[in-house]
C-alpha positions in Angstrom: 32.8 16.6 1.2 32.2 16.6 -2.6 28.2 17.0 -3.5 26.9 13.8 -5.6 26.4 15.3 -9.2 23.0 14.0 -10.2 21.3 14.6 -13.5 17.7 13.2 -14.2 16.5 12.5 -17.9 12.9 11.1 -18.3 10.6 11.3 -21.5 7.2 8.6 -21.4 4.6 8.7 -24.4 2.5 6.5 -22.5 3.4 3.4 -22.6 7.2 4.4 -24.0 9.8 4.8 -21.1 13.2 6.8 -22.0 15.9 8.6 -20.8 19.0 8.4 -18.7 20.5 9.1 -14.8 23.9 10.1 -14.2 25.6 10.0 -11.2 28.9 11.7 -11.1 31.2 12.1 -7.7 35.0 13.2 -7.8 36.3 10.3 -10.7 33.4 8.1 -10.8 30.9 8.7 -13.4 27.4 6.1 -13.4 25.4 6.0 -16.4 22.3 4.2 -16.7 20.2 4.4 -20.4 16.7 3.2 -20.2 16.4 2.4 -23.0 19.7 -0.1 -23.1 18.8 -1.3 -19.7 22.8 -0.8 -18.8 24.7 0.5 -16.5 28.1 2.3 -17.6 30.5 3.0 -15.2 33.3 6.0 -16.1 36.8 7.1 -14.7 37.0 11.1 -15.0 40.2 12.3 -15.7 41.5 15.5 -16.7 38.0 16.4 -17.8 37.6 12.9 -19.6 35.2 10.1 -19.6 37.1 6.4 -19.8 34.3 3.5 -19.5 35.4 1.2 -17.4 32.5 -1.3 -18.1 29.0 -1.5 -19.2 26.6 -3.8 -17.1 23.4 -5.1 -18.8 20.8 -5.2 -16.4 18.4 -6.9 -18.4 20.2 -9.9 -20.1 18.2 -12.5 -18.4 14.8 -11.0 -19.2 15.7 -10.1 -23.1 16.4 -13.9 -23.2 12.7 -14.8 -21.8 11.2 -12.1 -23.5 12.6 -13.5 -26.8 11.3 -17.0 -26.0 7.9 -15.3 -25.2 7.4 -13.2 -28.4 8.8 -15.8 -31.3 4.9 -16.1 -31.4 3.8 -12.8 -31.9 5.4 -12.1 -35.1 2.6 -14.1 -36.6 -0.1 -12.1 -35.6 -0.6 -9.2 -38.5 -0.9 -5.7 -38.2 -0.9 -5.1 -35.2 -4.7 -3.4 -33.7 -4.3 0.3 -32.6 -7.9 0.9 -31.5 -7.4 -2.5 -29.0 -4.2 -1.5 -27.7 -5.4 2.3 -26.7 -8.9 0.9 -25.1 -6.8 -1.8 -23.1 -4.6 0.9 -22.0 -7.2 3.3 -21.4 -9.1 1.4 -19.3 -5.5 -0.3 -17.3 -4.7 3.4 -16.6 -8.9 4.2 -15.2 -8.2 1.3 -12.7 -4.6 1.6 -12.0 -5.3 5.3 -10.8 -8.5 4.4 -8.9 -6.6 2.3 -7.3 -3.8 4.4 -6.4 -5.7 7.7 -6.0 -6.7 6.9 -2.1 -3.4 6.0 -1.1 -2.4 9.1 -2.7 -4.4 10.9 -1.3 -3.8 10.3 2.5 0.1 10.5 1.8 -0.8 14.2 0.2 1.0 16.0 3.3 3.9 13.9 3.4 4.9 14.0 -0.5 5.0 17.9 0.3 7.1 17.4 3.4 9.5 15.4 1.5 9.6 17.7 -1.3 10.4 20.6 0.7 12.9 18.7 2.4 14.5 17.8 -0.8 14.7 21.7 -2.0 16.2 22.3 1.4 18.8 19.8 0.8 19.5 19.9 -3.0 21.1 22.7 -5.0 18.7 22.7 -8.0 20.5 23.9 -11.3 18.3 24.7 -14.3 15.5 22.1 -14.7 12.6 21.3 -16.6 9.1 19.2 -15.7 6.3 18.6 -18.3 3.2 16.4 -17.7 0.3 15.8 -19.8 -2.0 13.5 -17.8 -5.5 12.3 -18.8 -7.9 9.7 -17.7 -11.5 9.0 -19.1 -12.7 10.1 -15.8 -12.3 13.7 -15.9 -13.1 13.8 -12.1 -9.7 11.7 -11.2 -8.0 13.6 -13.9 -8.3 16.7 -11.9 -8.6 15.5 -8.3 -5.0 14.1 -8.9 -4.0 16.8 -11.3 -4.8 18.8 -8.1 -3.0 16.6 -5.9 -0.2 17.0 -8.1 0.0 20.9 -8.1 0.0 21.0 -4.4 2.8 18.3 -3.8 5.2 20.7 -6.3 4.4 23.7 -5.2 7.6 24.1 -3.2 9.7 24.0 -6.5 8.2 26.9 -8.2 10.5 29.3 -6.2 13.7 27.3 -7.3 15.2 27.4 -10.6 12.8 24.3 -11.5 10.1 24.8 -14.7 7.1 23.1 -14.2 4.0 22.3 -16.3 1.0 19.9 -15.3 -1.8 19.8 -18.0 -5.0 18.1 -17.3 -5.9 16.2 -20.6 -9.9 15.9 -20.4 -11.6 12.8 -22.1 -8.4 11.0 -23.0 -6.1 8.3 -21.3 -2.9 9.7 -21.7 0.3 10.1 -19.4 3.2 11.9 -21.3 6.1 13.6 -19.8 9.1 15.3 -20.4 12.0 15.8 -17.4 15.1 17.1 -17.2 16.5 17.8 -13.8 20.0 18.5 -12.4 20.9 19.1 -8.8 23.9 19.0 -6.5 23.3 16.6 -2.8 25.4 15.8 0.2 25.4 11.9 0.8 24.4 12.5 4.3 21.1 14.5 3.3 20.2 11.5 0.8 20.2 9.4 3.8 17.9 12.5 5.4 15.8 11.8 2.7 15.7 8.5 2.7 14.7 8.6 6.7 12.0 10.8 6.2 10.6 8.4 3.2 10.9 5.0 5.4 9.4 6.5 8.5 5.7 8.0 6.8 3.3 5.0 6.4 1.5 6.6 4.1 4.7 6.8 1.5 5.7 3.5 2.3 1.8 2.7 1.4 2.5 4.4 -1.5 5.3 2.8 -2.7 4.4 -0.9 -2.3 0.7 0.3 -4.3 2.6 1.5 -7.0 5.0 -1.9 -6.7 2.7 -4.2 -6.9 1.1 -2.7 -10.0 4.1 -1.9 -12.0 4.4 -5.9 -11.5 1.3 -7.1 -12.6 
């Protein structure tokens, strides 16, 4: 069976989220742009891309955002200073918060990742993070956590670079990855995920934050 073709494009400046994934296997190509919000689906043939359609994922909440911000045009200029405190201060709590949960799942997010390397066939890839909290203490107790969960990818054709940012909030990144994966092994993946508590933890922490 044909590998899943999956390249990974992610680049945040704090509160900025771009980038792209594409998912190609045999003449199906999947596009999704973050920052379109859309989903564009391709037929490969003979080395070309034809779209077959473009799904916009985000339709419904453009429309409500709209309604929300025909307000906020009459603000003025808009206050820099406020806007980095407010985030500052979101990001403090936001990773006290998630920093216990993180912490007990520590094991697991490196059993997962060495699964993954075992699985995937990495092709040249790139990881940058700059991440900063006004707590120095957090900023390196996760930075720490951080360098022990990838430690398994240094051996693999994957470039990584996790910078500590002392006395500043800041959380900026830069990814490009690109690997090869069975189907079946993304299900071994997924297994491994659904069956550690402390992931699943985790993820419904980081869930129910993102929402807020």
């Amino acid at each position: 069976m044909k590998p899943l073709g999956v390249y990974l494009s992610f680049h945040r400046n704090n509160q900025a989220l771009n980038g792209e994934i594409i998912i190609t296997h045999y003449f199906l190509k999947l596009r999704y742009v973050f920052e379109k919000k859309a989903l564009d689906v391709f037929v490969i043939w003979k080395s070309r891309n034809f779209l077959l359609r473009t799904i916009n994922l985000d339709s419904i909440d453009e429309n409500n955002s709209n309604d929300n911000n025909d307000g906020d045009e009459d603000k003025g200029e808009d206050n820099t200073d406020e806007y980095e405190d407010e985030f500052s201060s979101n990001l403090l709590e936001n990773a006290k918060e998630i920093y216990p949960t993180l912490k007990a799942s520590t094991s697991d997010l490196y059993k997962i990742v060495v699964l993954i390397v075992t699985l995937c066939k990495f092709k040249e890839s790139n990881i940058k993070l700059d991440f900063g909290l006004k707590n120095n203490n957090l900023t390196i107790k996760i930075c720490n956590i951080l360098w022990a969960i990838t430690a398994p990818l240094y051996p693999f054709d994957i470039h990584i670079l996790i910078t500590p940012v002392i006395n500043k909030a800041v959380v900026n990144f830069d990814c490009e990855v690109s690997f090869d994966i069975i189907i079946m092994n993304i299900l071994r993946i997924i297994f491994k995920i659904i069956t550690s508590i402390n992931i699943l933890k985790l993820i419904i922490k980081i869930i129910k934050i993102a929402r807020r």
